[in-house]
N, C-alpha and C positions, 0 to 999 in steps of 0.2 A: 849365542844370545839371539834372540826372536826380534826382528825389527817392529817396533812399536809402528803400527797402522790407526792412526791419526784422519780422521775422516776431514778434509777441507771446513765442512759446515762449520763445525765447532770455535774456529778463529776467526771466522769471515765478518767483518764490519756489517751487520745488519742494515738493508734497509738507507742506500746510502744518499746525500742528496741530488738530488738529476737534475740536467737542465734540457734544455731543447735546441737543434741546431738554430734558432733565430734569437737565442740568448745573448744581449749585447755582451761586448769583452768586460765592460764599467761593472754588470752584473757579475758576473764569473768571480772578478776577482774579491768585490766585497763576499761575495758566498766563501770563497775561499780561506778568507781572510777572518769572516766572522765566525765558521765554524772550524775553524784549522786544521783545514784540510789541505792536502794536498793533488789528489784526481775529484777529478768528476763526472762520471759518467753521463755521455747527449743519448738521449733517447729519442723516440720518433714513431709514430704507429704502433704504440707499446714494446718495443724493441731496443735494443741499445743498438745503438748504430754510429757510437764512436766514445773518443772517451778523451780529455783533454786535462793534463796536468799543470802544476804549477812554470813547471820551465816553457810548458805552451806559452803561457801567459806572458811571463817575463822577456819572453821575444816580440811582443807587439806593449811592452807598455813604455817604450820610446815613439808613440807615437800621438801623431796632437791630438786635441780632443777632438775635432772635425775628423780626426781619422777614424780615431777611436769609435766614434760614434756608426762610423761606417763596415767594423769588424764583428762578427757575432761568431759564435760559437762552431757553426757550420763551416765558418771556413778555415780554424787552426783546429779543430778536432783533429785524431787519427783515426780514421774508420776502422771498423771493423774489430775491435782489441780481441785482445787474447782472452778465449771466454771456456770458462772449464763446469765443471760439473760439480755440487757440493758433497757430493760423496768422494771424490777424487782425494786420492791420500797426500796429506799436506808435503808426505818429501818427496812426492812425485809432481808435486806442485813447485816445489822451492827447485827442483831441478832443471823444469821447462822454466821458469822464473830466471836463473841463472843463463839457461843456453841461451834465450831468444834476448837476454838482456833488458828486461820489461821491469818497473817499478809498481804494477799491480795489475792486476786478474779483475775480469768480471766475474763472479759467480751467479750460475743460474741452478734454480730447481723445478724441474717439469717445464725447463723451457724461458720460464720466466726470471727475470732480475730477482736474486736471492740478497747480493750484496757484493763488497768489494774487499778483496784480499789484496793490502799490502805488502811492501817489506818490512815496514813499521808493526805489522801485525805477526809477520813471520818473525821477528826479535819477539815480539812477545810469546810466540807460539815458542819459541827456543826456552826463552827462559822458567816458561810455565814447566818445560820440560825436564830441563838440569835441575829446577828445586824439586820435581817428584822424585828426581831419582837419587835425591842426598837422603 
């Protein structure tokens, strides 16, 4: 049996929303919140230059509002994320996904932010897949 070559593109979250490293934490989380999401890619110079999730979050929201007010986005980001290519084959994706232990991908095309791959998108990529093949 021929392993099915699944191009990244085709499940990638298009287009997803960014913030910028001077993005207060108070922002983040209502974004987060209001579009149910869980990453966020910080961009910078047209660039991703980090990318910060819900559990970022939930480790600075014991904190006062005076604190709060003092956290942005620059400084619980993780630089640099794991960033692959949309042509990249989604079980070559779901593989480095697993090793490196990451809950989503930035995808780029030509360099630039394409979108962002899940593991929420990789269940869907699954399940799109076991119904074709009933």
């Amino acid at each position: 049996m021929q392993p099915i070559r699944l191009p990244l593109k085709d499940y990638t979250t298009e287009n997803p929303i960014t913030v910028t490293e001077d993005t207060a934490i108070d922002e983040l989380m209502m974004l987060m919140e209001g579009a149910g999401v869980r990453h966020l890619p910080v961009v910078g110079q047209g660039q991703v230059v980090g990318i910060i999730s819900d559990r970022d979050i939930r480790l600075f929201s014991g904190l006062s509002d005076a604190e709060k007010y003092q956290v942005n986005a620059g400084d619980i980001m993780s630089a640099n994320p794991l960033t692959l290519d949309c042509t990249t084959p989604l079980e070559e994706v779901a593989l480095i996904m697993s090793d490196k232990k990451v809950g989503s991908v930035i995808v780029v095309e030509d360099d630039q932010l394409y979108g962002i791959f899940t593991a929420t998108d990789a269940l869907n990529a699954l399940i799109e897949v076991i119904r074709k093949d009933k």
